[in-house]
C-alpha positions in Angstrom: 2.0 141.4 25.2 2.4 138.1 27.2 5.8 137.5 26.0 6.8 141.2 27.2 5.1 140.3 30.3 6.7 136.8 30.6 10.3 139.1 30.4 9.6 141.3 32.9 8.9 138.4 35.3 11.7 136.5 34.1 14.4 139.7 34.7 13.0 140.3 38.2 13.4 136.8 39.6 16.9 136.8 38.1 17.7 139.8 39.7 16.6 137.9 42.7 18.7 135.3 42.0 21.8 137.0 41.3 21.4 139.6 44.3 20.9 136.2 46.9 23.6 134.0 44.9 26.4 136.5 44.7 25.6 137.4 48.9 24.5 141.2 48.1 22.1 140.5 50.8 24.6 140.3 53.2 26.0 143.7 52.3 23.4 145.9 53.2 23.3 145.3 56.9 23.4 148.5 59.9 27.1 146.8 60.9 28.8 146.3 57.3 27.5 149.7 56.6 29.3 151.1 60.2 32.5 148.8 59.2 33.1 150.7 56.1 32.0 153.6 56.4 35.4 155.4 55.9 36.1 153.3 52.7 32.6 154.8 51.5 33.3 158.5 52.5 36.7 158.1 51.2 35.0 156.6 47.5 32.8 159.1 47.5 34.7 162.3 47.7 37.0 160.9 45.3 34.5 159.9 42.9 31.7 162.1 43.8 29.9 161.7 40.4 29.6 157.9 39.9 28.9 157.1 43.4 25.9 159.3 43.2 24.6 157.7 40.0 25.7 154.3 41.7 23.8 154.7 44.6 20.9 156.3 42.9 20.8 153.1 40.5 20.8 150.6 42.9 18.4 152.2 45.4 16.1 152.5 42.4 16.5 149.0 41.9 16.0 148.1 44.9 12.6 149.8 45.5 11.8 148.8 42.0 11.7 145.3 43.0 11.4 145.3 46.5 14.6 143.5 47.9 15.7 144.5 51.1 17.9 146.4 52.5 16.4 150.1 51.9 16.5 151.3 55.4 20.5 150.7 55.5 20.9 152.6 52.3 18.6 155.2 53.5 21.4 155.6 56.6 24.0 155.5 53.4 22.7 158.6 51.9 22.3 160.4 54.9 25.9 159.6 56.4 27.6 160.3 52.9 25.6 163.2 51.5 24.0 165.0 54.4 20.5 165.2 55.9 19.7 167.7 53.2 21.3 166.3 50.1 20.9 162.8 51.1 17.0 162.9 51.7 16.6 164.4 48.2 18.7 161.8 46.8 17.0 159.0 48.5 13.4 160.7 47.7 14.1 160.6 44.3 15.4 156.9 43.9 12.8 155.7 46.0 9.9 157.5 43.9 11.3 156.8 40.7 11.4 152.7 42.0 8.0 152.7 43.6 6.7 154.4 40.2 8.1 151.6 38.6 7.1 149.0 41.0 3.4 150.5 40.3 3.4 150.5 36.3 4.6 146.8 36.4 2.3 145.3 38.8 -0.5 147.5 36.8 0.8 146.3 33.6 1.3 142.3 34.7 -1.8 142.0 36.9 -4.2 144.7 37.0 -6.2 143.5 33.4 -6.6 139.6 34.3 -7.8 140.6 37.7 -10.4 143.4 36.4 -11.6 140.4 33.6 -11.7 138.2 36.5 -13.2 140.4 39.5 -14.8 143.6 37.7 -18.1 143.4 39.5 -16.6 143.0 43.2 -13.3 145.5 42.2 -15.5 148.4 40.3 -16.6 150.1 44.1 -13.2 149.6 45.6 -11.6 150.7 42.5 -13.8 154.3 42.5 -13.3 154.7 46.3 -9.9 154.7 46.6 -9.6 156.7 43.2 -11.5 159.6 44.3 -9.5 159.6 47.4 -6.1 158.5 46.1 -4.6 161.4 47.4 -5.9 161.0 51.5 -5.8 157.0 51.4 -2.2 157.0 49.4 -0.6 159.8 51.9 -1.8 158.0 55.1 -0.3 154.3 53.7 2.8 156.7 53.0 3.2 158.9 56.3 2.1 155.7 58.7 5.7 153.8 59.0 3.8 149.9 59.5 2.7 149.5 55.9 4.7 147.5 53.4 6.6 149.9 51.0 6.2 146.7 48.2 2.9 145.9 48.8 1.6 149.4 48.7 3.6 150.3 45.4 1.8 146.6 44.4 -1.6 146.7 45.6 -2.0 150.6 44.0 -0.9 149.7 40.8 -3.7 147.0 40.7 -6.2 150.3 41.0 -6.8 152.9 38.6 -5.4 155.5 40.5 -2.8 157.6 38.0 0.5 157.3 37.5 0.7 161.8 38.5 -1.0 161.2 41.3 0.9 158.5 42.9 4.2 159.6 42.0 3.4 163.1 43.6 1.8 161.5 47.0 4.5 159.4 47.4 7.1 161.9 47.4 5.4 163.9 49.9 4.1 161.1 51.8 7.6 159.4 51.9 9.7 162.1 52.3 9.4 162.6 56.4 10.5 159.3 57.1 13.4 159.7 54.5 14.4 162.7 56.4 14.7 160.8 59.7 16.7 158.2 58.5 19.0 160.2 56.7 19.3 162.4 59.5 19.9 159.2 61.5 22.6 158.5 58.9 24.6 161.4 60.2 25.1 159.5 63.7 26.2 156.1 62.6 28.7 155.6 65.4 25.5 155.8 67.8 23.1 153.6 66.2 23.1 150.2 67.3 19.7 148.8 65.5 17.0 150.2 63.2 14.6 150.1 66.6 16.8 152.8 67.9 15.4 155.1 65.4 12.8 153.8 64.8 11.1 154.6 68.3 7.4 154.1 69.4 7.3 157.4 70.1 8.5 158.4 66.2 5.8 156.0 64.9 3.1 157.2 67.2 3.6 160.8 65.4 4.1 159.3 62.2 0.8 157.5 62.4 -1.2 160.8 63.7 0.2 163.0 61.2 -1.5 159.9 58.7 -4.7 160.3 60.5 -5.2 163.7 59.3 -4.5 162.8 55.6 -7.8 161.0 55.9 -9.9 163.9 57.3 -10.8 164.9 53.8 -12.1 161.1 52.7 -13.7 160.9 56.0 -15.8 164.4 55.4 -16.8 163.4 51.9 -18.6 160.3 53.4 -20.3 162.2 56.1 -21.2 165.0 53.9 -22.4 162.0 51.1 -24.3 160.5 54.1 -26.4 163.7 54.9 -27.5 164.2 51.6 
């Protein structure tokens, strides 16, 4: 078991290494992506098949171990496959990572820290799993959370694997659909901010507030009795 563990770590700060070392990094930036966007389109339609699984596989990646650059392939999928097509790719990839992301930061950390902190983590642990669905789909819907440290800080809980898998492709998938309907108007876009607008997050963060009416009724039912 530590040995497997000790791999896991080991393959995830290599892939670190090799995505900063070989300059990936600098690849997945809003004006490489508008640069070569023909080259893509052109890739793609000739190769329609293997640039899907491409994509898929290194958006998966990417969320799996959180290096950046997820908003630009976001735009990717939305300018190459279409608002529609492209937010159910990008839905998928990102759900299948952040399902991984969870199982390895449950199976590397979540035991030593129960041994460690089980009187002070049994409450929080039985809070946010009988709400897991309202607390999990407002971290999701309100855009100024972490995606890492949610995928992270949930796998350290004993909420299931179902559940968050499910939340997070609901939760997740408004915000995919802006982006990739963003994607669509590359020529136009001259930073993230321009989509990402106060006024997008302000609805974003409401629609979150309303995940949390349920949690919030149980307490004040619990309360009464």
């Amino acid at each position: 078991m530590k040995y497997t563990k000790l791999l896991i770590i080991i393959a995830i700060v290599g892939l670190f290494v090799v995505f900063y070392k070989l300059g990936f990094n600098k690849y997945l930036s809003l004006e490489v992506l508008q640069a070569n966007k023909e080259a893509l389109n052109t890739f793609y339609h000739e190769h329609q098949l293997v640039f899907t699984g491409a994509f898929m596989l290194i958006y998966i990646i990417s969320a799996a171990i959180s290096l950046p650059g997820a908003t630009v392939l976001t735009l990717t999928g939305g300018f190459i496959f279409g608002p529609l097509l492209g937010s159910g790719i990008v839905i998928v990839s990102a759900t299948i990572g952040a399902s991984l992301a969870f199982l390895v930061a449950r199976f590397i950390l979540r035991n030593t820290l129960e041994k460690k902190y089980a009187h002070n983590l049994k409450k929080f642990n039985d809070g946010i799993t009988k709400n897991a669905w309202s607390y999990l789909l407002f971290l999701r819907l309100v855009p100024l959370f972490p995606f890492f440290l949610i995928n992270i800080v949930m796998g350290l809980t004993r909420v299931p694997l179902r559940v968050f898998t499910l939340v997070s492709l609901v939760g997740m998938y408004p915000g995919t659909f802006v982006y990739t309907l963003a994607g669509g108007q590359l020529a136009v876009i001259h930073s993230v901010k321009d989509i990402a607008s106060p006024r997008l997050i302000g609805a974003f963060t409401l629609l979150g507030c309303f995940a949390l009416i349920p949690s919030i009724y149980k307490k004040f039912k619990g309360a009464k009795k």
